[in-house]
MIDO-167037 format. One line per field, with one value per residue (C-alpha): chain; residue number from 0; x, y, z. Coordinates in steps of 0.001 Angstrom, whole numbers. Each point is the difference from the previous one (the first is absolute). Last residue first. Layout:
BEGIN
mol A|...
seq NUM|...
X X|...
Y Y|...
Z Z|...
***
This chain:
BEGIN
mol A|A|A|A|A|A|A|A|A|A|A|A|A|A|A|A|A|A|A|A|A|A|A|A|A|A|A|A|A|A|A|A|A|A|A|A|A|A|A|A|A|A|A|A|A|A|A|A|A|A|A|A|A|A|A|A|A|A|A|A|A|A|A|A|A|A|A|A|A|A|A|A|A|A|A|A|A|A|A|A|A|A|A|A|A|A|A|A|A|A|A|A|A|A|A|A|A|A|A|A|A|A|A|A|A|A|A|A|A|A|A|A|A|A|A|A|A|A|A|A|A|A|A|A|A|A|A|A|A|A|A|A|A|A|A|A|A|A|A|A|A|A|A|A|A|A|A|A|A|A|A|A|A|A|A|A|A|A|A|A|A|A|A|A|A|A|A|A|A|A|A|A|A|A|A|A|A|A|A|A|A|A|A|A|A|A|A|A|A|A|A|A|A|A|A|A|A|A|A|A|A|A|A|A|A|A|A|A|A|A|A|A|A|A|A|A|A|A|A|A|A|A|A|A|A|A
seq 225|224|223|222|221|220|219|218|217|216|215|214|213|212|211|210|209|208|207|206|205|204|203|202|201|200|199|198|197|196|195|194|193|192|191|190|189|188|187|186|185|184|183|182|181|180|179|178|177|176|175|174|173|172|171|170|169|168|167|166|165|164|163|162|161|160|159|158|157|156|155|154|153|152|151|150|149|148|147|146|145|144|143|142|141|140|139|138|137|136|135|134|133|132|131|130|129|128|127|126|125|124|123|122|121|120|119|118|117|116|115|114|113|112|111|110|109|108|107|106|105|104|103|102|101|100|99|98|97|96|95|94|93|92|91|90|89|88|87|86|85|84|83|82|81|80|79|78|77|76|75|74|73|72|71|70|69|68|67|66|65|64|63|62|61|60|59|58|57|56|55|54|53|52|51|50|49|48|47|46|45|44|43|42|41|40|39|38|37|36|35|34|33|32|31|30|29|28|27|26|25|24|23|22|21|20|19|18|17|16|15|14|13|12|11|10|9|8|7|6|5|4|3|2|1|0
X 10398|3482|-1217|-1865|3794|-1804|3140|1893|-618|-2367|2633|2937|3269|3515|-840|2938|-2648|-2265|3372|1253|-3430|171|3754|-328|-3110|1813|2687|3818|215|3498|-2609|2459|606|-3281|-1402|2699|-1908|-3521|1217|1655|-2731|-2250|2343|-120|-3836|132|-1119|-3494|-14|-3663|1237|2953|-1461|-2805|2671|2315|-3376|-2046|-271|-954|3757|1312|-1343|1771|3333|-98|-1012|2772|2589|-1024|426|3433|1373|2683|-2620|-3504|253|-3574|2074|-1262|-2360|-3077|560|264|-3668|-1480|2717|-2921|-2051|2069|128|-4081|639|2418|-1804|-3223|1709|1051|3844|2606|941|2265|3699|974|1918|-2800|-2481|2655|-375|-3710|-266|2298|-2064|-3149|1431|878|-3613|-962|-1370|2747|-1668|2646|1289|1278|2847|863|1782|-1332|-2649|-1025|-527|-2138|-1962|-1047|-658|-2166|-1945|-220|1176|1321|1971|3120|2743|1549|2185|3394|1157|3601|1958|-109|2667|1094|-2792|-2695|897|-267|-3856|-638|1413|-2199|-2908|799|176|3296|1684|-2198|-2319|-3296|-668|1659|1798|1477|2722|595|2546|2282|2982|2080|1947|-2402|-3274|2159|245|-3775|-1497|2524|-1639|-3703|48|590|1841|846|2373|680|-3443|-202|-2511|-120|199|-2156|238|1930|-2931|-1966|2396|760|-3873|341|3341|-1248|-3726|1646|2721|-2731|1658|-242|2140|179|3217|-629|2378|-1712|2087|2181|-1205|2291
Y 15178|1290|1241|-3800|-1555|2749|2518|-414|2164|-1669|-2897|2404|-1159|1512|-677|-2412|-2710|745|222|-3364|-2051|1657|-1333|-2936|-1078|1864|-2770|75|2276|2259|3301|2251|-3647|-777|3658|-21|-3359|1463|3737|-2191|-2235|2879|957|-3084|294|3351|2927|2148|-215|-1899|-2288|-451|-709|-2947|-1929|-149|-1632|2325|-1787|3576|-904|339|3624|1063|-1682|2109|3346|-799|-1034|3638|2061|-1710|-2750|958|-670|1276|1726|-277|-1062|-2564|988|-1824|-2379|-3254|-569|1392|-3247|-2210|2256|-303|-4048|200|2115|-2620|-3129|1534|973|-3639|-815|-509|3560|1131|1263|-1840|-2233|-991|-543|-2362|-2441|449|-986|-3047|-1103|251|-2296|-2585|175|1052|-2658|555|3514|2668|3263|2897|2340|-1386|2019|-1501|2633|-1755|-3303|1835|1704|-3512|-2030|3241|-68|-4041|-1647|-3054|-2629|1731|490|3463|2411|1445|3197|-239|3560|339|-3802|162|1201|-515|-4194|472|1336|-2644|-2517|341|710|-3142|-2586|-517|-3436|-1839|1753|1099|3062|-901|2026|1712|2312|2902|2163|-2715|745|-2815|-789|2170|-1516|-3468|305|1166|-2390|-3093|1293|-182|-3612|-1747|2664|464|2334|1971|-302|1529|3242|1342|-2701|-2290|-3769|238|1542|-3366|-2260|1507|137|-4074|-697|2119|-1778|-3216|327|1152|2026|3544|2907|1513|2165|2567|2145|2029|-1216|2990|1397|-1290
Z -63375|1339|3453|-163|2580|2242|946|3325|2753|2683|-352|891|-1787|709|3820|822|222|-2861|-2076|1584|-1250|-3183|-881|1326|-1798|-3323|74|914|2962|581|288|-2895|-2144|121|-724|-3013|-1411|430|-2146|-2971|-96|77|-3386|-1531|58|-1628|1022|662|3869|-335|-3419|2333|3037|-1788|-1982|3388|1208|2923|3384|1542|1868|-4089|197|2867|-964|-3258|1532|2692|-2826|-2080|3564|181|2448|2402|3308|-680|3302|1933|2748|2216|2675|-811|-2907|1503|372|-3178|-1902|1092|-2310|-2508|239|-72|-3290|-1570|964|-1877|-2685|-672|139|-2145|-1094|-2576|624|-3490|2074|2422|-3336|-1409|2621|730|-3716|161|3609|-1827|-3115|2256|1257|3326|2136|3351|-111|-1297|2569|-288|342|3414|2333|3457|-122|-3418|1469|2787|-2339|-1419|3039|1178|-3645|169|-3322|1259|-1715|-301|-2829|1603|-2812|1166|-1408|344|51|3760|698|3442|1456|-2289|-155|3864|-159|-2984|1999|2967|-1886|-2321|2774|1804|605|-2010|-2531|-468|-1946|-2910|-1348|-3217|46|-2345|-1339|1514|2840|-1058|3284|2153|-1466|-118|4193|232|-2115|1936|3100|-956|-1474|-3477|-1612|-3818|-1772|-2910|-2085|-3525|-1059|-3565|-2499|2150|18|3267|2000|-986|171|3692|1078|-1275|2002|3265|216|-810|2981|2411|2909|-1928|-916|-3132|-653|-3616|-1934|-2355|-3348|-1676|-3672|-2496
***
């Protein structure tokens, strides 16, 4: 049997934690391995259980969710760590994702939203709008000067692969445009993680614009494949 994504959710509202935990629970393919009720505890169980992904809430005692999410990276690089916030703000959002977020969820997503954004992380999908993702690149523009233009010890396949999921194109979309299989961009976005030590394709793009492997002037139109 295919194993569970492991999953932490940390809130401070006892209902909010037992009903997103029901729900996550219910699911053949994901389970939840720990719960947190404030910013420290998240980081402490993120290093105890270290979690394919950790859900939180953006307003917590003891630390908020940037803070934690920036110390759950640290110790913990494979967790992909999904924000539940309120706001939707393009500057609140980039810098949630600067911090080492993956994404974010409004506080009124539907259970159902949060499954999806779930599984979309561990396919190496996107969870954000296009329009997030290219005003995040062009943040990115300011670190790149004078880093090495190095693509690091991924190959010339995983930078073709990377540079076309930072156009916001689906796995679906690369591989019908690379002219292979789903499983196989899978294959490709799952040795970039391991290669960059990032756990979601936000992470991933963000540190190839900022070690240089990505150039936003260079990468293709997400309609080359139209």
């Amino acid at each position: 049997m295919k194993q569970r994504t492991k999953v932490l959710i940390a809130d401070d509202h006892t209902l909010l934690r037992e009903s997103m935990r029901n729900l996550i629970d219910s699911q053949t393919d994901m389970e939840v391995v720990a719960e947190a009720c404030d910013g420290e505890e998240a980081i402490r169980l993120s290093s105890e259980f270290k979690p394919e992904i950790a859900v939180l809430d953006i307003v917590m005692p003891k630390l908020n969710g940037i803070e934690a999410s920036k110390e759950i990276k640290e110790i913990s690089p494979g967790t992909a760590i999904l924000i539940l916030t309120a706001y939707d703000d393009v500057q609140y959002v980039l810098g949630l994702l600067e911090a080492g977020a993956a994404g974010y969820l409004l506080k009124s997503a539907r259970g159902n939203d949060i499954i999806a954004a779930i599984r979309a992380v561990r396919s190496g999908e996107s969870v954000l709008h296009p329009s997030i993702t290219a005003k995040l690149l062009e943040r990115a523009m300011s670190f790149e000067s004078g880093n090495s233009k190095r693509q690091g010890n991924l190959s010339d396949r995983e930078i073709e692969v990377l540079r076309l999921a930072a156009t916001g194109m689906s796995n679906k979309e690369i591989a019908e445009q690379l002219f292979v299989t789903v499983r196989t961009i899978k294959a490709h976005i799952s040795n970039i993680f391991i290669k960059m030590h990032v756990a979601s394709r936000t992470e991933a793009i963000l540190k190839g614009m900022k070690e240089g492997w990505l150039e936003l002037e260079k990468l293709p139109s997400g309609n080359d494949s139209q």
